[in-house]
Structures are given as C-alpha cells and as structure tokens.
KOLKOL-431340 format. One record per residue: residue number from 0; residue in one letter; y, z, x of N, C-alpha, C in turn. Coordinates in steps of 0.02 Angstrom, whole numbers. Example, Ala and Ser with C-alpha at 12.3 -4.5 7.8 and 13.67 -1.06 7.14 Angstrom:
<recs>
0;a;-284;390;660;-225;390;615;-165;390;660 $
1;s;-112;354;642;-53;357;684;2;394;645 $
</recs>
This chain:
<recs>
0;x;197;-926;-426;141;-971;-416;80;-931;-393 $
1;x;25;-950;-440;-45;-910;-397;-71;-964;-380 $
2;x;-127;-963;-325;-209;-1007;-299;-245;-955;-297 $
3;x;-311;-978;-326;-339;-900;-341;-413;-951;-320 $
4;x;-454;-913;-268;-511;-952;-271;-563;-885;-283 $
5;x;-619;-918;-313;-661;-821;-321;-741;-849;-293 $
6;x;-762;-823;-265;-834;-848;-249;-878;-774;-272 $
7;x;-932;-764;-302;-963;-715;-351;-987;-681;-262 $
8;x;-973;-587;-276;-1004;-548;-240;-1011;-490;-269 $
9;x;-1008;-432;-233;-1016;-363;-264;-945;-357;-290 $
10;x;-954;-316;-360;-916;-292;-387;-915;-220;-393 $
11;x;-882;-178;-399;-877;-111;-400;-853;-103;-476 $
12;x;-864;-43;-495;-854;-31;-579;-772;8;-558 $
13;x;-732;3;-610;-658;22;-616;-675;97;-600 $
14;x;-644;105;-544;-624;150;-506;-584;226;-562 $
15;x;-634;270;-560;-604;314;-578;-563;377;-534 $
16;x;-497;412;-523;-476;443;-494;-508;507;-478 $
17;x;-497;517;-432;-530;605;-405;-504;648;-455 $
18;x;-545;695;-440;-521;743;-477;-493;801;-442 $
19;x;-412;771;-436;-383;823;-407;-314;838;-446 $
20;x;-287;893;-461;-252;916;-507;-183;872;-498 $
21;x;-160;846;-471;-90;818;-443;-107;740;-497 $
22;x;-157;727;-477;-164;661;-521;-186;659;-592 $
23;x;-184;705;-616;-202;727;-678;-133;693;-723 $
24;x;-136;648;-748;-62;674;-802;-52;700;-874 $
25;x;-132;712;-895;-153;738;-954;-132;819;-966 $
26;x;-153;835;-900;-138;891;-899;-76;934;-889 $
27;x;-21;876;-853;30;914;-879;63;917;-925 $
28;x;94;992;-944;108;1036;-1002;169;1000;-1038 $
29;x;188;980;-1089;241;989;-1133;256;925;-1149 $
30;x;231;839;-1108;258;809;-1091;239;771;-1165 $
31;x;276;715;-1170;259;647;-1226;212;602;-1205 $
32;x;188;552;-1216;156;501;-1208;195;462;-1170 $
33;x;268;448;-1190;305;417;-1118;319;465;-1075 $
34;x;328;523;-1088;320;578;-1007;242;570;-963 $
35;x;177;549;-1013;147;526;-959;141;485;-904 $
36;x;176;423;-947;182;346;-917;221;367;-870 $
37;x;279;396;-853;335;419;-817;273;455;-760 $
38;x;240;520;-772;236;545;-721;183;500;-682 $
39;x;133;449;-724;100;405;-675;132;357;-627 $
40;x;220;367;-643;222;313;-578;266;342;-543 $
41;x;258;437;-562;307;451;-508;243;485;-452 $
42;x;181;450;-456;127;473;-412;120;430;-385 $
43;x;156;342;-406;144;289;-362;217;289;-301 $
44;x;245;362;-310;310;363;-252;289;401;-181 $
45;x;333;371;-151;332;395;-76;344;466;-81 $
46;x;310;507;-42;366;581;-17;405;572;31 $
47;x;456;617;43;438;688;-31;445;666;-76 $
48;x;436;713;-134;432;690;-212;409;775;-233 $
49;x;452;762;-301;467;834;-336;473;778;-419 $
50;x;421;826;-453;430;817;-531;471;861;-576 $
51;x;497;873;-605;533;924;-646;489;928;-719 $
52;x;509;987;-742;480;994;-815;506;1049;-832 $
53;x;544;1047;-918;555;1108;-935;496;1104;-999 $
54;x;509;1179;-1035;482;1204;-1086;473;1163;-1136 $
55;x;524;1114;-1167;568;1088;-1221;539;1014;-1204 $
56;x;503;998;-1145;488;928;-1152;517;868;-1100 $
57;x;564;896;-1075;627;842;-1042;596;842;-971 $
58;x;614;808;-936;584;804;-883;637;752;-811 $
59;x;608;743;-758;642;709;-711;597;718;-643 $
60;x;606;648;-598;581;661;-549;642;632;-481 $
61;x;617;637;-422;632;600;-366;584;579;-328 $
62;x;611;548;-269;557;523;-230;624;503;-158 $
63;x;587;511;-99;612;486;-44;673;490;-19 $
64;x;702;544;-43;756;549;-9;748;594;48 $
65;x;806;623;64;801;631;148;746;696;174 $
66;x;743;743;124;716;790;146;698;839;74 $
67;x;631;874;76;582;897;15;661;951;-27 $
68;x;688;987;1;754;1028;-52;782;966;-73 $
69;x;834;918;-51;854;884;-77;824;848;-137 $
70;x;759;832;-106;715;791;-169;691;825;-237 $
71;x;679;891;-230;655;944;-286;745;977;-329 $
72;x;800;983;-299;851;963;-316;875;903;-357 $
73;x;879;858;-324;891;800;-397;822;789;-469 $
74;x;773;810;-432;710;810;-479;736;867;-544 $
75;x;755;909;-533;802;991;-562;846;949;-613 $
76;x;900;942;-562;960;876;-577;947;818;-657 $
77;x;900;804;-637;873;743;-678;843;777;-751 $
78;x;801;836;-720;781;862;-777;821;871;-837 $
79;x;880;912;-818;935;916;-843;964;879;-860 $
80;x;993;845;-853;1021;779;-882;1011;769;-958 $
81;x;920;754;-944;904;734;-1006;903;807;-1062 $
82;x;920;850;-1036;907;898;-1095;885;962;-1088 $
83;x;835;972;-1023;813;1004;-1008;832;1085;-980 $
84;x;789;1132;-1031;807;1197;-1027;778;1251;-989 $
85;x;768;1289;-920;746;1308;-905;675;1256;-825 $
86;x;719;1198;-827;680;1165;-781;649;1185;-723 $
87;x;584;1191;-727;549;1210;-634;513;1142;-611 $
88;x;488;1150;-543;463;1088;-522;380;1098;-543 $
89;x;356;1046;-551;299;1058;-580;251;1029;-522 $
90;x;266;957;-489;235;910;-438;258;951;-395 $
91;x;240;945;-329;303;919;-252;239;902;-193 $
92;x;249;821;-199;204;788;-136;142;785;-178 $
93;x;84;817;-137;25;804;-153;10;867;-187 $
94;x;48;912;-239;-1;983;-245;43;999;-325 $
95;x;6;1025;-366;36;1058;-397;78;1131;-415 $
96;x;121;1133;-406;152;1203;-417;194;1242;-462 $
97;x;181;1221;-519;196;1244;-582;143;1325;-591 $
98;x;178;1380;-616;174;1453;-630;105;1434;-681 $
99;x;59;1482;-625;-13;1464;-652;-46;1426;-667 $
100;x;-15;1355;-648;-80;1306;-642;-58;1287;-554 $
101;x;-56;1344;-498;-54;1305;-442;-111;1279;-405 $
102;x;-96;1202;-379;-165;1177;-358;-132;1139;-286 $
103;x;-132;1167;-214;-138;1123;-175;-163;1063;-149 $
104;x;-212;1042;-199;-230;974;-178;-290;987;-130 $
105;x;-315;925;-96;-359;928;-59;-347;966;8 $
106;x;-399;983;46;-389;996;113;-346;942;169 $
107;x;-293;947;193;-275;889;229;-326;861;273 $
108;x;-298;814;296;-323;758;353;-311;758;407 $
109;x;-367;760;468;-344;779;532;-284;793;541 $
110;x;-268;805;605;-179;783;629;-186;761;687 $
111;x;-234;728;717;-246;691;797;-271;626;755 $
112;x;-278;578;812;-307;504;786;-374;513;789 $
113;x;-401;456;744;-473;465;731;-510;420;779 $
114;x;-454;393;800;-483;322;871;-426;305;904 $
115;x;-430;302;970;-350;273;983;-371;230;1044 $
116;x;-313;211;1097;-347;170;1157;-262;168;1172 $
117;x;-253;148;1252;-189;141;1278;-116;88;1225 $
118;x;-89;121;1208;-47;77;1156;-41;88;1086 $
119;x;-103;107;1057;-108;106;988;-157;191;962 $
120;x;-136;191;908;-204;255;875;-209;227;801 $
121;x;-261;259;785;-284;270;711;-281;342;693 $
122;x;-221;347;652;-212;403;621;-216;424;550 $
123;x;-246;469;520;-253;494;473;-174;495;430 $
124;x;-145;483;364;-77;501;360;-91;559;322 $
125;x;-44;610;320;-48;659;273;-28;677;236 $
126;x;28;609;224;77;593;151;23;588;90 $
127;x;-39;563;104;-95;547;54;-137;582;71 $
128;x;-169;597;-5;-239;618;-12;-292;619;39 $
129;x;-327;658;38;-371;633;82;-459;670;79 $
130;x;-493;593;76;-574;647;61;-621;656;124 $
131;x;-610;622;154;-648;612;226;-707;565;221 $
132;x;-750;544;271;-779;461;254;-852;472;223 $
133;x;-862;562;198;-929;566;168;-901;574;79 $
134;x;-817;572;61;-840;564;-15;-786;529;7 $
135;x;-740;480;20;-700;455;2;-726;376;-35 $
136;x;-693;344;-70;-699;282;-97;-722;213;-47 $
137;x;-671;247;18;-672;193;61;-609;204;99 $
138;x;-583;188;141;-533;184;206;-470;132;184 $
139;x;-422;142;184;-360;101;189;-329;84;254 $
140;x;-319;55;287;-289;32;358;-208;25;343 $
141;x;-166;50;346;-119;19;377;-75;8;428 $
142;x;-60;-73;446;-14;-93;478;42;-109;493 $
143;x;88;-65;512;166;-81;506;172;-128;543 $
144;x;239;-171;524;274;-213;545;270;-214;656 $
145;x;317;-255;668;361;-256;723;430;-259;701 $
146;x;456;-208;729;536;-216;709;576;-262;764 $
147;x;620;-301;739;634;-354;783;674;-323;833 $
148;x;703;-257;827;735;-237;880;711;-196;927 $
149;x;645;-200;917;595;-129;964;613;-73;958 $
150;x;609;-65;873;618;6;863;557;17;859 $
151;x;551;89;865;469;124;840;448;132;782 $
152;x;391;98;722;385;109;712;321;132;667 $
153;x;303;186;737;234;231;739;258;278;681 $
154;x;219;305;640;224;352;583;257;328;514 $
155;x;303;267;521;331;249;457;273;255;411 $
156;x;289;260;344;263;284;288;227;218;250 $
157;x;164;197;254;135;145;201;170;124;156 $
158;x;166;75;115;192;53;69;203;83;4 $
159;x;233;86;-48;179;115;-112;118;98;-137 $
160;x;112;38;-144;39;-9;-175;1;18;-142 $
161;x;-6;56;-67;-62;92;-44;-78;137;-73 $
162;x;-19;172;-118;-33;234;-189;-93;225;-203 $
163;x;-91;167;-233;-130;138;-283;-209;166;-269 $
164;x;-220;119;-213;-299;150;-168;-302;216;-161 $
165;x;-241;247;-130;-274;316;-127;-270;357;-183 $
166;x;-227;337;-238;-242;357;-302;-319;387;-338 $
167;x;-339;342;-303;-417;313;-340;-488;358;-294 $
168;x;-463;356;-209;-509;394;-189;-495;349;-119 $
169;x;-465;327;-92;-463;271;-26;-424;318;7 $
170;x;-454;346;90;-419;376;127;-394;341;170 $
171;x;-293;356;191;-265;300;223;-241;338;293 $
172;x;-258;289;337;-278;290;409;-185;222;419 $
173;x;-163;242;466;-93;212;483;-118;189;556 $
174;x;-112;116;569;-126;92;621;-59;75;676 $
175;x;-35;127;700;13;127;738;11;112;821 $
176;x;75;70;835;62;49;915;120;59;920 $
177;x;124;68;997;155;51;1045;216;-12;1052 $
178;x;276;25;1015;315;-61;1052;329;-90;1111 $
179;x;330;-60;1147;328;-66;1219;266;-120;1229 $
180;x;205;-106;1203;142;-151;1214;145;-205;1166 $
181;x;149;-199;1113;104;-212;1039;146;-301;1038 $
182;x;100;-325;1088;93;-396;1083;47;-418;1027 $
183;x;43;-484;983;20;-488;923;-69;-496;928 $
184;x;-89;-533;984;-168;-556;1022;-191;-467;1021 $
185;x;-135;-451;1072;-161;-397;1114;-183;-346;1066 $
186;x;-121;-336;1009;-142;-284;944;-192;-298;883 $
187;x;-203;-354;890;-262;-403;850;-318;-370;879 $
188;x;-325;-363;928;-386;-329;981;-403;-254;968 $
189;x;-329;-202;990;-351;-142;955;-386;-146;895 $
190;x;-352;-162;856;-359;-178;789;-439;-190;743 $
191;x;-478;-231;783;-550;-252;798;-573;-191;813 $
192;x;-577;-152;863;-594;-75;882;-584;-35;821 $
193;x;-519;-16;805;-506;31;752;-528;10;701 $
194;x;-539;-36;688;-608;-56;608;-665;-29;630 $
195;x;-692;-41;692;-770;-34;715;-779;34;701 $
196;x;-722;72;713;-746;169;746;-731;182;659 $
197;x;-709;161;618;-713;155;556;-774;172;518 $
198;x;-820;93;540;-883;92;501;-921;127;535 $
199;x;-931;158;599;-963;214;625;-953;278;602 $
200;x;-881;298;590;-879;357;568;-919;356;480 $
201;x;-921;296;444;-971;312;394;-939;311;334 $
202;x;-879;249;332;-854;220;282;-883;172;243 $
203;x;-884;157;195;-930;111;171;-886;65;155 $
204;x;-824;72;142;-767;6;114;-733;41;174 $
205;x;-689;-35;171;-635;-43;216;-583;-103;207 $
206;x;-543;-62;169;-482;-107;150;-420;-126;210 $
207;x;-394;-172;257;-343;-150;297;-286;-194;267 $
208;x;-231;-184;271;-153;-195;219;-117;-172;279 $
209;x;-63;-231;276;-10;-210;332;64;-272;310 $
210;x;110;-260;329;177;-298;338;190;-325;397 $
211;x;209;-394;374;233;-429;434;188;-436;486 $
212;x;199;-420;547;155;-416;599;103;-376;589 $
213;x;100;-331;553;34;-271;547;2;-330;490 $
214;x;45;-362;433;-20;-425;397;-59;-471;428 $
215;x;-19;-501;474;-21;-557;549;-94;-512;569 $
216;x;-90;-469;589;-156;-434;625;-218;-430;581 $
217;x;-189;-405;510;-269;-393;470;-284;-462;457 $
218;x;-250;-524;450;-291;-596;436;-317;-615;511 $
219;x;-283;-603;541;-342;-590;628;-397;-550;641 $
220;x;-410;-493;599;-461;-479;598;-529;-498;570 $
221;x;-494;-542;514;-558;-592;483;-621;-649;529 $
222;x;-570;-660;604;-624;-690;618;-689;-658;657 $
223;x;-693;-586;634;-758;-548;672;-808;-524;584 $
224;x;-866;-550;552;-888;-537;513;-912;-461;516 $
225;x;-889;-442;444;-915;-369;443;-875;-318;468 $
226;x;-799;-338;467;-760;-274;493;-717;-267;424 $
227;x;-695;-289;368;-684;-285;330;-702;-307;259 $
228;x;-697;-246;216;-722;-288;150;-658;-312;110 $
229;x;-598;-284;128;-519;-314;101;-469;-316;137 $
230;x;-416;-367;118;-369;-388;166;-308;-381;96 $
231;x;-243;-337;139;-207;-356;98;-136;-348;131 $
232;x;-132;-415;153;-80;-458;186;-14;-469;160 $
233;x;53;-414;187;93;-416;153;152;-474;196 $
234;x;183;-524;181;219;-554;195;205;-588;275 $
235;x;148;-594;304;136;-594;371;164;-640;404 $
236;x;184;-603;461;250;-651;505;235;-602;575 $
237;x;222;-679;617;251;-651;700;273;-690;748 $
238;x;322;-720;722;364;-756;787;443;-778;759 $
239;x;457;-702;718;514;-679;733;556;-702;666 $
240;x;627;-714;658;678;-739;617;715;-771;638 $
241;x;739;-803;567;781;-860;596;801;-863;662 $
242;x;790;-939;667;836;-944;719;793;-925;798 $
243;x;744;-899;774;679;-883;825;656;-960;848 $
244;x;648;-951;923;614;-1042;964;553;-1009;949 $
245;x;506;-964;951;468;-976;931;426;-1021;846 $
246;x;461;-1009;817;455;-1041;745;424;-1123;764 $
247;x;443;-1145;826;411;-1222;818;332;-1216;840 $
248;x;322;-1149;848;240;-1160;853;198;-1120;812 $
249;x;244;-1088;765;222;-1037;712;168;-1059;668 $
250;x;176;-1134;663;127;-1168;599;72;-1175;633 $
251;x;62;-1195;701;-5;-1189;728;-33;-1137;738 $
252;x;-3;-1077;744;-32;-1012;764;-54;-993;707 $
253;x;-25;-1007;651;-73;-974;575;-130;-1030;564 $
254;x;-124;-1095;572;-182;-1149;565;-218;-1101;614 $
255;x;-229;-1090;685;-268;-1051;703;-314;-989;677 $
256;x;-275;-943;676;-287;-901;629;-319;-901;563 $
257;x;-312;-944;534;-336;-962;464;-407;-1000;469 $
258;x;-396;-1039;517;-479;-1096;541;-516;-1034;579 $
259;x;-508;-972;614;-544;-936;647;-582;-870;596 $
260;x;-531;-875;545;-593;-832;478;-653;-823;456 $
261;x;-682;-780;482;-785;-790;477;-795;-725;442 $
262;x;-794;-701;364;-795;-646;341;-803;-669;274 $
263;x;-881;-686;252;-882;-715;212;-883;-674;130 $
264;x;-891;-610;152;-914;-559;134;-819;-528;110 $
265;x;-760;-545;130;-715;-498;132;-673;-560;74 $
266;x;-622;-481;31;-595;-523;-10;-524;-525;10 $
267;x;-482;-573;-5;-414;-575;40;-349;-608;7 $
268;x;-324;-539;-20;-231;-543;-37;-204;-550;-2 $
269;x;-152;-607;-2;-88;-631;39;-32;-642;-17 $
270;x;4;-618;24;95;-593;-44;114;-641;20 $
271;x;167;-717;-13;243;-727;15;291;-703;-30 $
272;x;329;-694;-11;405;-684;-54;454;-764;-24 $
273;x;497;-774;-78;552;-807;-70;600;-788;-33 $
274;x;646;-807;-7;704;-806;48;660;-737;107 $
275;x;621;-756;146;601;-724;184;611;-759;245 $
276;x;666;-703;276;698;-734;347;644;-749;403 $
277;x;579;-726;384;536;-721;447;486;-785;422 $
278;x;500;-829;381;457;-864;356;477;-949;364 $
279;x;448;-965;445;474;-1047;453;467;-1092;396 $
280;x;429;-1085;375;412;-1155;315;381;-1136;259 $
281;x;385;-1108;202;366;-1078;160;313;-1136;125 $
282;x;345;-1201;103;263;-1235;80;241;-1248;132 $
283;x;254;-1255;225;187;-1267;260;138;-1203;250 $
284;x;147;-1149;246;122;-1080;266;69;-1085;201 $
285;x;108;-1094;138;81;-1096;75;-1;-1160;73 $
286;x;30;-1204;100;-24;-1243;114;-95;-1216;143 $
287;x;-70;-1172;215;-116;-1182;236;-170;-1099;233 $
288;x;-110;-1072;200;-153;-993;162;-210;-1016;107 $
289;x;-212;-1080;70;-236;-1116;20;-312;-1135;61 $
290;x;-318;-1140;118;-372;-1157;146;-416;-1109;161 $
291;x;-400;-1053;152;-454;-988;174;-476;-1010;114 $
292;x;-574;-1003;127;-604;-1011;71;-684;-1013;93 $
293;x;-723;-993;25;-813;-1003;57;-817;-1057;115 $
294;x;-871;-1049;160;-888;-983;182;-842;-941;218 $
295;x;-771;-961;234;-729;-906;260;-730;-846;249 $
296;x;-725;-822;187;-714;-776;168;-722;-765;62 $
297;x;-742;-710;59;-769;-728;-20;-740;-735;-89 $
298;x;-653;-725;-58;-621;-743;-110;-555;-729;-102 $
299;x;-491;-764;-128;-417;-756;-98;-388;-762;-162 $
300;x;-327;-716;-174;-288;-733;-214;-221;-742;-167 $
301;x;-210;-779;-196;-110;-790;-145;-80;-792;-193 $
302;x;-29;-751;-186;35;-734;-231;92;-762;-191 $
303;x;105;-828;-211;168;-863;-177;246;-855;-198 $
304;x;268;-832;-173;335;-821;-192;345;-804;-271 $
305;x;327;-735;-294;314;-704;-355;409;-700;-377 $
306;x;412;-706;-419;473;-708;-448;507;-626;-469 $
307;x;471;-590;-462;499;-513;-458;528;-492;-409 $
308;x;514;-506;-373;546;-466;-297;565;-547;-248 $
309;x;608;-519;-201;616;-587;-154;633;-544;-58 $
310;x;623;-555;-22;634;-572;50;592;-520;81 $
311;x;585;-525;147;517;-499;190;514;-451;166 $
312;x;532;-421;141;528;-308;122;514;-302;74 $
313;x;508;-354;27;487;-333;-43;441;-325;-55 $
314;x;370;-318;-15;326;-275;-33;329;-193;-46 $
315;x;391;-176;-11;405;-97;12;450;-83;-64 $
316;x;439;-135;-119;500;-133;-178;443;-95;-252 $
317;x;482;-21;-267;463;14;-323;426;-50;-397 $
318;x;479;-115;-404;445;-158;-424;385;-195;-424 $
319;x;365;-216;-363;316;-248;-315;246;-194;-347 $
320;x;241;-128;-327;190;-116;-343;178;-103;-422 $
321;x;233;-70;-465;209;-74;-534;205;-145;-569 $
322;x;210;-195;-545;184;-258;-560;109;-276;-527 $
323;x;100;-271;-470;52;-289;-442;10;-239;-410 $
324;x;7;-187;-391;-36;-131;-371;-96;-136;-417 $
325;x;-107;-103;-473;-158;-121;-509;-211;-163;-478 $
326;x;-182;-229;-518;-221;-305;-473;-242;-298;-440 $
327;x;-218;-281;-382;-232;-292;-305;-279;-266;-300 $
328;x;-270;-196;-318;-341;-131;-309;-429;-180;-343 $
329;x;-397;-196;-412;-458;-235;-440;-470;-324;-396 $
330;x;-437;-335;-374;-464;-387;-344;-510;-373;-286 $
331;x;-449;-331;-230;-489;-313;-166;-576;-276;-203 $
332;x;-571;-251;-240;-645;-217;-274;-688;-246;-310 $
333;x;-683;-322;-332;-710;-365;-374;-695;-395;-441 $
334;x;-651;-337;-471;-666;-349;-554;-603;-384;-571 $
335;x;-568;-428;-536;-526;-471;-546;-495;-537;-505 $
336;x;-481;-600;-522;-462;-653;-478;-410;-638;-441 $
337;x;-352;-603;-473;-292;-589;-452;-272;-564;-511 $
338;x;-189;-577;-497;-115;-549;-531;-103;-582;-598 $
339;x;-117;-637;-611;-104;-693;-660;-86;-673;-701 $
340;x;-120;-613;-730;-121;-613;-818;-82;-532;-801 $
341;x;-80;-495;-749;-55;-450;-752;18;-438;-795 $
342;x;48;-390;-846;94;-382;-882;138;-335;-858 $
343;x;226;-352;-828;255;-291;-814;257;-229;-850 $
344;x;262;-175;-817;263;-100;-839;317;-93;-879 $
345;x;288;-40;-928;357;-35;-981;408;25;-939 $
346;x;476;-2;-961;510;44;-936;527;30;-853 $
347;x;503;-34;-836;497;-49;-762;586;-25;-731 $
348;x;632;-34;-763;697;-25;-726;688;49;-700 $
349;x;667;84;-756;680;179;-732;644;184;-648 $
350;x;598;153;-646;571;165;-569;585;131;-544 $
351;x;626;76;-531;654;31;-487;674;88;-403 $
352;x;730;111;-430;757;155;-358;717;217;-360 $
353;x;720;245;-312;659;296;-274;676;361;-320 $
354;x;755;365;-313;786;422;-359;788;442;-401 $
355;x;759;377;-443;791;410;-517;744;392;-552 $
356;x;743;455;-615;695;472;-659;727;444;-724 $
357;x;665;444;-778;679;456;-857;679;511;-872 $
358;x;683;527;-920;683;603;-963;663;590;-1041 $
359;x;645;641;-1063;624;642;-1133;653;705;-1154 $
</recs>
C-alpha cells in the first residue's frame, strides 16, 4: 500500500556519483554487462566487502561477515566457483586494489565527533565515503535503534539504503547515544542540536534516517522548521514490544508527534513493515502517518506494509534496499512521489544474503 502526498518544491537534478574509482563499475576490467549489474549492488553492501575478479571474466563477491580475511576469502571462494582462473580481489571496502589500477578512495572522515553533548555524539562513519561539508552532496544522519535489552548500540553500522546517499555524494554522520541516558524526549533534544552544528558546519542538505527509536527521533525533529530537508523513517517505534504497558499510550504519543510537525520545507519517508513486534496498531499508526501534510511538511510518501520484506528489521534486509533505495534517494531530492512504479532488481535473489555472489 502507498499514500503519497507531493506538494511542488525544489527539485534537484538526478544525482550523479563522485568520481571516485570504487564506484566506477565501467571501469572494471573483464566483466559482462551482468558483471556490472552484480558489482553495482555489491557497492550497495555493508563492510567489509571484497570483490573478486579473474582474467576470464568470472567473478564473486562478499559482504559482512565477521572480519575483512574472511570476507576477501569467500569473495576468492565465489570467484571460483563460477569458473574463475587466477582470481584476485579487485574491491575491498571503500578502495580499489586491483594490480595497477590502485585507488584508495577518498581521504577518510574525522575519527572524533563532529558535535557531541553528555550522552550522545555525532560521528563521522568511516565505513562510507566521505567529502566533507564544502563538496559533499549533503549530510546523512543516522539513528540507531534502542535495543530492548540495553545493549549498546553506539557504532552499529547504517543501514544499506544509506549506500544509496552516500553512493551519490551524501556524507554519513551516525547519531549515537548513550543507553544508559537515551530517553526518547531527552534524545529528540540532542538530536535538534546535532542537526543545528550540521547546518553551521556548512551543509546545505540534510537528510536524517534512523530505525525504530532513532526513526521515532527524526519525525521529532520535524517540529523545529529548517533543521531538515529529509526524513527517512525506518519502522519508528518507542514504547517497546509486545506485550509492552506502554503500548496503551503509544497512539497518542505519535498523534503528538505528528500534530507537532512544522517543516514545511522537508520531504518525509516513513516505511511500516508487517508483523512488526514493536508496532501496537498497524492501521491506527497507518492512519495517522496519513495526516502529515501541507503546511506540515512538503511532501510524504508512506510505504505501508510493502509486501517484500516483513517485521521491525526489514529495513536492514539486502531486499529492502534494491527495491526501494533508488526511490527513496529521488524522493527525499524531489524528482519523485515515491516507490509506486519502482520495478524489482533483476537477479534480486543473488543479493538477498550478505555472502553470496553471482559469477559469470
């Protein structure tokens, strides 16, 4: 199910990628026309990540397993499989390192926060690209979850669909707190700050995207105009799972939230999924996501319980973004309502799991 409301603002022209050798897939050597398609979505994977390539054409990648040998190992592995004679790694992470075309990639990204305050920081990640806020595209925010058991988790790794943005030129900043603190008001508040030191440092876009409680926070940030130009709200939930007493006041706290939106100017993706344990009432919620609208805010697509993926995590699903990444990027940027007409990726099973590659 989509609701797609669009109210006319700035549009940005289709985003062309940096020019940095890792995202190139023209340029790498030997491959087919489906070895391209292949290596473009083994750039929409988490690291580590190792590409393979032999002489002969064949190829293989990985992604996310436990540690960069392991991952450049099955990438080898895979190569082989399909055929492959003489396989070296050609990718690994962000750099190229294939024999004479080596290209490290950009200069990294800090390694201290770019803003922080008791509880929380804004940190640079250095899993992604990174241009800094005098050429980058614009800023990515993300917000991790609350884990229901007060685990930590400061540093977990963005989503993939954040690929997508920094694909393109969007440098991503990880908005990490404190579990010990990171009450949902209280982190709504950092949160307001770490946008501000944002548009000071001399970003011109500012996309913020988060899960669960880190989504909960970026549609809380809507009610201060001018701290964001995109919202992209993955499954947002904060008062817990099943079986949570909080849940009987959950529907008022998002009617809140939703009536306090003053960002008329910002455009705003919200993903539910189906069987989502953190989700009291799926058509109340649906209802009342339907009400963000002019002058709230300048335009919403809601993707209600999309039939590809299902329960709170499936935004974090290899599926999720080669269906919908794209979109998203062109909506949050203008040049589209939403997902609607979007067409699954060919070959979508081969990238399903993190591990495993095609070959040619």
């Amino acid at each position: 199910m989509y609701f797609i409301l669009c109210i006319a603002g700035p549009v940005l022209a289709r985003a062309e990628p940096p020019r940095i050798p890792v995202l190139d897939a023209g340029a790498v050597p030997f491959l087919n026309a489906e070895g391209r398609e292949d290596y473009a979505r083994f750039l929409l994977q988490a690291t580590p990540r190792a590409f393979a390539l032999s002489p002969d054409g064949a190829w293989g990648w990985a992604a996310a397993l436990p540690d960069a040998a392991a991952t450049a190992a099955r990438a080898l592995e895979l190569c082989g499989s399909w055929g492959g004679s003489g396989c070296k790694i050609y990718a690994k992470d962000l750099a190229v390192i294939w024999p004479g075309r080596e290209s490290p990639g950009p200069s990294p990204p800090p390694t201290w926060p770019v803003a922080a305050g008791p509880g929380w920081s804004l940190v640079p990640d250095g899993r992604f690209l990174w241009q800094g806020s005098g050429t980058a595209r614009g800023a990515y925010v993300w917000a991790h979850g609350r884990a229901a058991g007060g685990q930590d988790s400061r540093g977990s790794q963005p989503q993939p669909h954040v690929r997508v943005f920094n694909n393109v030129g969007y440098d991503v900043l990880r908005f990490d707190r404190d579990p010990a603190a990171d009450e949902t008001d209280i982190a709504a508040g950092w949160l307001r700050g770490a946008l501000r030191s944002l548009r000071e440092q001399g970003y011109a876009r500012i996309v913020v995207g988060g899960q669960s409680r880190g989504a909960w926070n970026a549609l809380q940030a809507l009610d201060t105009p001018g701290l964001v130009d995109g919202v992209v709200a993955i499954a947002p939930a904060a008062h817990g799972a099943t079986g949570s007493p909080a849940w009987a006041w959950a529907l008022d706290d998002l009617r809140e939230v939703v009536t306090a939106a003053r960002s008329p100017a910002a455009r705003v993706a919200i993903v539910n999924f189906a069987q989502d344990e953190f989700d009291p009432d799926p058509d109340g919620r649906a209802a009342l996501f339907r009400r963000l609208h002019a002058p709230q805010v300048g335009a919403l697509f809601f993707l209600d319980r999309p039939a590809e993926v299902t329960g709170h995590g499936g935004g974090a699903e290899s599926r999720f973004t080669l269906r919908y990444g794209a979109c998203l990027l062109d909506f949050v940027e203008g040049r589209g309502t939403g997902c609607g007409e979007a067409a699954p990726a060919r070959h979508e099973t081969e990238a399903v799991l993190a591990a495993t590659a095609s070959g040619g």
